[in-house]
C-alpha positions as CSV (number, residue, x, y, z in Angstrom):
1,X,0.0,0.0,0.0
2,X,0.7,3.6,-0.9
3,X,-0.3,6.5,1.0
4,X,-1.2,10.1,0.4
5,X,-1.2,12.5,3.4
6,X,-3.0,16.2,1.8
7,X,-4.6,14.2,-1.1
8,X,-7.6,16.5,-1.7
9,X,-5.3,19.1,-3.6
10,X,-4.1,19.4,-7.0
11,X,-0.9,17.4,-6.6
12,X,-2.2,14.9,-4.2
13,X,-5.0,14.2,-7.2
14,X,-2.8,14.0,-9.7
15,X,-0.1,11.9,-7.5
16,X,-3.1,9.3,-7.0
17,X,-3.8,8.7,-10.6
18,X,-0.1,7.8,-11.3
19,X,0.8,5.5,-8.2
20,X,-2.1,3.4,-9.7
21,X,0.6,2.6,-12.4
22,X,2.9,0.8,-9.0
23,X,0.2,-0.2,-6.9
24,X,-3.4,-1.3,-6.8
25,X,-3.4,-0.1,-3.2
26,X,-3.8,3.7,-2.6
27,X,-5.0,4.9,0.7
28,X,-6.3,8.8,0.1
29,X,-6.0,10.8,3.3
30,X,-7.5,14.3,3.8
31,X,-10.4,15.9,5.7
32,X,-12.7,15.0,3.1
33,X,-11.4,12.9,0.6
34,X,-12.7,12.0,-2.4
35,X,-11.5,8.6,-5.2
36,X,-9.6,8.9,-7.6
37,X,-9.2,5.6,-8.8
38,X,-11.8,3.0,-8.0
39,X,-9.7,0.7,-5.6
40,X,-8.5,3.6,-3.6
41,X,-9.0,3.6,0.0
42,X,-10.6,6.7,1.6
43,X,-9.9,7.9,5.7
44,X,-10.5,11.1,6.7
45,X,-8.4,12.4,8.8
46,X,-6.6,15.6,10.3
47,X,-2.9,15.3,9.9
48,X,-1.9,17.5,13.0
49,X,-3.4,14.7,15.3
50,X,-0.8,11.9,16.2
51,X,-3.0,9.2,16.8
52,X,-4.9,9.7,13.2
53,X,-1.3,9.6,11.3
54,X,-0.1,6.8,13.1
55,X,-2.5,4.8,12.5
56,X,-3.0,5.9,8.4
57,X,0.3,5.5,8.1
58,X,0.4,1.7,8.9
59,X,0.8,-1.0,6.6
60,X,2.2,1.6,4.1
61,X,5.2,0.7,2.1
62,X,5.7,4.9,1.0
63,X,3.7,7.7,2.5
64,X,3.9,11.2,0.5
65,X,3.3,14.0,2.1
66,X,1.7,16.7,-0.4
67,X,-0.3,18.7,1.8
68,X,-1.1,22.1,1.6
69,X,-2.2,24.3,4.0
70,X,-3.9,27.7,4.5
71,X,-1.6,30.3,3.1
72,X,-1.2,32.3,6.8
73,X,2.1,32.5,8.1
74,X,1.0,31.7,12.0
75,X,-0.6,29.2,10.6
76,X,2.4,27.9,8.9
77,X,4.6,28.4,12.1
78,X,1.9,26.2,14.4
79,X,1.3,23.4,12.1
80,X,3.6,22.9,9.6
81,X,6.0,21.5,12.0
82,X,4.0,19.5,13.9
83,X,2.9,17.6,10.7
84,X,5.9,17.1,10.1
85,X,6.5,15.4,13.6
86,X,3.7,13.2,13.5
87,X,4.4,12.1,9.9
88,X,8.1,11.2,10.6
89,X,7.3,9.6,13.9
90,X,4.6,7.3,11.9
91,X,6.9,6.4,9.3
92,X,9.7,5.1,11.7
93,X,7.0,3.3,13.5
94,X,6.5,1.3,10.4
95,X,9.5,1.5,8.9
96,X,7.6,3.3,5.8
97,X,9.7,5.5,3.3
98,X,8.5,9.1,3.4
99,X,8.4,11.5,0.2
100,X,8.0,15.0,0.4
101,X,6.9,17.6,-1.9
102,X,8.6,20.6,-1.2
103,X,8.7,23.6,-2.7
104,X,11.3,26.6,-3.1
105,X,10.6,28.9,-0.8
106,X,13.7,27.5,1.4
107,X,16.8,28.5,-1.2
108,X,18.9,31.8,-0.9
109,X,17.4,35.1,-2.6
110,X,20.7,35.1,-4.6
111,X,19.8,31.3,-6.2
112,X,15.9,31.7,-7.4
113,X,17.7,33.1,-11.1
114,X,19.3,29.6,-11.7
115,X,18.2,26.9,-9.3
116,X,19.2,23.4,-8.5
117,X,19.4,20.8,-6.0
118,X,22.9,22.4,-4.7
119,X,21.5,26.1,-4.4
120,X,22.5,27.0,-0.8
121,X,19.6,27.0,2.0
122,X,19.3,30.4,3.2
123,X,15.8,31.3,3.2
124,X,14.8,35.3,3.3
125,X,11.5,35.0,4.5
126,X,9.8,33.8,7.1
127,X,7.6,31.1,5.9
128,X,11.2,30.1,3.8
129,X,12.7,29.5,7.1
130,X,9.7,27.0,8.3
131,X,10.1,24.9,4.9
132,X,13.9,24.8,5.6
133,X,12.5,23.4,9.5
134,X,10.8,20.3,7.8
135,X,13.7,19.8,5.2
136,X,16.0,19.9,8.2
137,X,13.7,17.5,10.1
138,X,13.5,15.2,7.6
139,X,17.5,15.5,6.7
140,X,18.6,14.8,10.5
141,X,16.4,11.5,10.9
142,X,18.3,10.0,7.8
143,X,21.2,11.2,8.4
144,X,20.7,9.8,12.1
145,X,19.3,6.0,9.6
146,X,16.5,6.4,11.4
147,X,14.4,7.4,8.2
148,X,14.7,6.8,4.4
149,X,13.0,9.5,2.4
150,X,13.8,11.9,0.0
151,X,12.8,15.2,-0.8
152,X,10.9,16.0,-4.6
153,X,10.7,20.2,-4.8
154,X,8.6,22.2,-7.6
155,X,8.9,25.4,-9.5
156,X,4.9,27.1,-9.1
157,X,2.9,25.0,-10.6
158,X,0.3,25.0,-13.3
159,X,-2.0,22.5,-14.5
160,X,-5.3,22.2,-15.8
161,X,-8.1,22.7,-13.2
162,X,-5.3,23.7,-10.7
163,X,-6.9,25.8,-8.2
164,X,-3.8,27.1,-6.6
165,X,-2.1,27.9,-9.4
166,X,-0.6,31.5,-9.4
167,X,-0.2,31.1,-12.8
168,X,-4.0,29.7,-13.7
169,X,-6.0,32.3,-11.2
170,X,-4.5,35.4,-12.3
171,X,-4.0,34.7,-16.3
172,X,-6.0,32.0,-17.9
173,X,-8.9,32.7,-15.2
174,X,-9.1,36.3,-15.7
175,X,-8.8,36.0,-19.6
176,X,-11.8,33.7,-19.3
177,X,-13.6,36.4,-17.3
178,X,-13.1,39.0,-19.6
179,X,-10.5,40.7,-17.4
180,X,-7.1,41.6,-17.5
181,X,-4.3,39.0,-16.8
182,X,-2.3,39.8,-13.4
183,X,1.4,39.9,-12.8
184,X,3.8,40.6,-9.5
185,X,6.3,43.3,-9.9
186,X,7.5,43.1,-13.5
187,X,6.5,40.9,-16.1
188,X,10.2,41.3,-17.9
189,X,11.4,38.5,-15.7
190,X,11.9,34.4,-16.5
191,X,9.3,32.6,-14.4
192,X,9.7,28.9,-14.6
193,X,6.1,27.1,-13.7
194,X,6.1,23.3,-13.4
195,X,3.5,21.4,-15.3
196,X,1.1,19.1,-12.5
197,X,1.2,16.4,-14.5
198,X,4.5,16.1,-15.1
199,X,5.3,17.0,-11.6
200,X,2.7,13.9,-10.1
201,X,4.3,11.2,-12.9
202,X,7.9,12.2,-11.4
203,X,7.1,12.1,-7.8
204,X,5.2,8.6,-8.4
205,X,8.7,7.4,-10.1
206,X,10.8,8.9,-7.7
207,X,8.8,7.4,-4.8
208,X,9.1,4.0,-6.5
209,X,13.0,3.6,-7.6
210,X,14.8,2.5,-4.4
211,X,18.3,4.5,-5.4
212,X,16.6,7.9,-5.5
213,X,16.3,8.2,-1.5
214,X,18.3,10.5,0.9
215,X,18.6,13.1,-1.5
216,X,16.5,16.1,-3.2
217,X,15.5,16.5,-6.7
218,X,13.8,18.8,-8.7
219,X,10.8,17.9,-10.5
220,X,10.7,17.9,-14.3
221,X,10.1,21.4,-15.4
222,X,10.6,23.1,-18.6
223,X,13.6,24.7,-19.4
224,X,14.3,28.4,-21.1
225,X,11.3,29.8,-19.1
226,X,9.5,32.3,-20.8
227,X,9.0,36.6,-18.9
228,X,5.8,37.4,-17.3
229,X,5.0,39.1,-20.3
230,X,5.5,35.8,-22.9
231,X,3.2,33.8,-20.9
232,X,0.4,36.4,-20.7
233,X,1.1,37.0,-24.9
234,X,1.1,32.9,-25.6
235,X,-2.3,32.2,-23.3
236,X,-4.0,35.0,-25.2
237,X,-3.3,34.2,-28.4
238,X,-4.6,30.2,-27.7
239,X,-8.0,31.6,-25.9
240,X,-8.0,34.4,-29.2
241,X,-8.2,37.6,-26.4
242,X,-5.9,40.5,-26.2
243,X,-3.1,40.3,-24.1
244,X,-3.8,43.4,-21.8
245,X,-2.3,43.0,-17.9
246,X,-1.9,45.3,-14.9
247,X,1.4,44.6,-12.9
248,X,1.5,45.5,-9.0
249,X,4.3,46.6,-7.5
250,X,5.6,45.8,-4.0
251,X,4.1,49.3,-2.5
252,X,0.8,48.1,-4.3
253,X,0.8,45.0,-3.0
254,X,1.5,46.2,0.5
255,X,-1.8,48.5,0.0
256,X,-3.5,45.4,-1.2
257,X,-2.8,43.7,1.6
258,X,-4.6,45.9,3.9
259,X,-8.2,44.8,3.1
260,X,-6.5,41.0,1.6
261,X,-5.2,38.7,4.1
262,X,-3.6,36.6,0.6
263,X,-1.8,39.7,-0.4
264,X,-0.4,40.8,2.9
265,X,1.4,37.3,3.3
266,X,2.8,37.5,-0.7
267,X,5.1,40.5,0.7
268,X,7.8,38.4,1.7
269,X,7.8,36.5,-1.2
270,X,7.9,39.4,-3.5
271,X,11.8,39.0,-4.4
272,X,10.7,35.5,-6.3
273,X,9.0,37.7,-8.7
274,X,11.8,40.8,-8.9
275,X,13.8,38.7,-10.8
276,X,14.4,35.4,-12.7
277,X,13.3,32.7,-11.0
278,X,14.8,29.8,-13.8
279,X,14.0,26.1,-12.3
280,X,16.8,23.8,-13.1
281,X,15.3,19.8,-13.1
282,X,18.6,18.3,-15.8
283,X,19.4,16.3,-12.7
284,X,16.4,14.0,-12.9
285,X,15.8,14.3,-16.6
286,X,19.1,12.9,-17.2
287,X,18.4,9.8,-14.6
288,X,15.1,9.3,-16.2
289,X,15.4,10.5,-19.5
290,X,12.7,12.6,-18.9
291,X,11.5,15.2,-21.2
292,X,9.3,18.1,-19.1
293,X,5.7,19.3,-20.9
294,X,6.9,22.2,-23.3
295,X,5.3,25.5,-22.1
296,X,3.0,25.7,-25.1
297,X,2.0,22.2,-25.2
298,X,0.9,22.9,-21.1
299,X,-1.0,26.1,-21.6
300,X,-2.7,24.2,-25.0
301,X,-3.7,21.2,-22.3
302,X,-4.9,23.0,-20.1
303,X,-7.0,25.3,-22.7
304,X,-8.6,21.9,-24.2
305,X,-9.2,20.5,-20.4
306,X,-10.8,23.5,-18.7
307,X,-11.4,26.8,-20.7
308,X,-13.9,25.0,-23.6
């Protein structure tokens, strides 16, 4: 049995479809969980209590934990780690590997412009410095043998129907509207964005080849990232609108932020989008010959799945 702790969100979904390919047991877990293929096993459960992890976590052979959680930084501080906790405690308890899908928010400012597994840990804002806690977490319990798991980190994602997707809600959603498309800071930078599906077929793989544990990788993602301003010009020539955008800046932002909570806590991360932020994943395309969804191809995917 495979195991999926935060399955109800857009990786965890995805993630569920391709473990089907390595296992005709999958047991979902997340407050309200829902099948994805028709074996799977459901259990509701809240993953900051102990008891409910230990006990969804037995019998599992690899538990990934993709959950997601409010975007709040208190929040973040009070939970985060203690999901972490119980997860790791489970998975020593019965012996089960652990994957973890991680993101970027832990790597120096200096890095986001070319990133790879080796770009040094020095996180500049404060929700970075809590994903650096779980890394670390995870990192001193293997180090330590008492854990085997590895660590599989994504650019921002995009996908179709991806409902925390940056990239979906403020172009490809507005578009569809009628509005204009939305961009942080400057839309002359590189953004690299991770396609979902590519990102939940990797994970699967990683999770299932024994010599990819006790180490990070970076999930497939597409090379020579286009600006700000080439993805909002390629989604609006495929959904045949005009390109038009408004860009915020960091002092509107900040003003944003006083009447939206979402806003207020994107401050800190603000210096992911004041530059290029170029996702490096030629370390596991090489040891899967793996060739990431082209930008174009994505955004015409996700066009055909959702925006008819």
């Amino acid at each position: 049995m495979q195991t999926i702790l935060g399955a109800g969100g857009d990786i965890g979904k995805e993630l569920a479809k391709n473990l089907a390919t390595y296992d005709n047991k999958i047991r979902l877990v997340s407050r309200t969980p829902e099948k994805v293929n028709p074996s799977d096993e459901l259990f509701p459960g809240d993953l900051t209590n102990p008891e409910t992890v230990m006990n969804v976590v037995q019998g599992s052979s690899i538990a990934y934990l993709t959950a997601g959680l409010q975007y709040n930084l208190k929040v973040w501080q009070t939970t985060w780690p203690l999901i972490m906790q119980n997860v790791i405690d489970a998975c020593k308890k019965h012996n089960t590997k652990l994957v973890f899908f991680d993101n970027v928010y832990l790597y120096d400012r200096a890095g986001i412009q070319h990133m790879t597994e080796a770009t040094p840990v020095n996180p500049p804002s404060r929700k970075g410095k809590i994903r650096a806690q779980l890394v670390k977490m995870m990192e001193d319990e293997i180090k330590n043998n008492n854990l085997t798991g590895l660590i599989a980190r994504s650019a921002d994602f995009y996908g179709p129907h991806c409902k925390n997707s940056m990239l979906n809600q403020t172009v490809f959603d507005n578009f569809k509207k009628g509005k204009k498309a939305n961009w942080l800071c400057s839309v002359n930078y590189k953004h690299s964005f991770t396609y979902t599906s590519d990102a939940a077929r990797a994970t699967a793989l990683l999770g299932n080849t024994p010599d990819t544990y006790n180490q990070a990788w970076h999930l497939p993602t597409a090379s020579h990232p286009m600006s700000g301003k080439e993805w909002i010009n390629a989604v609006a020539t495929k959904m045949n609108v005009a390109p038009k955008y408004m860009v915020a800046g960091k002092t509107m932002v900040k003003m944003m932020g006083l009447f939206n909570p979402v806003m207020k806590e994107l401050v800190e991360m603000l210096y992911q989008c004041n530059q290029d932020y170029v996702f490096d994943s030629s370390k596991f395309e090489k040891r899967f010959s793996f060739q990431p969804t082209a930008n174009l191809e994505g955004i015409k995917t996700i066009l055909e799945k959702e925006y008819k």
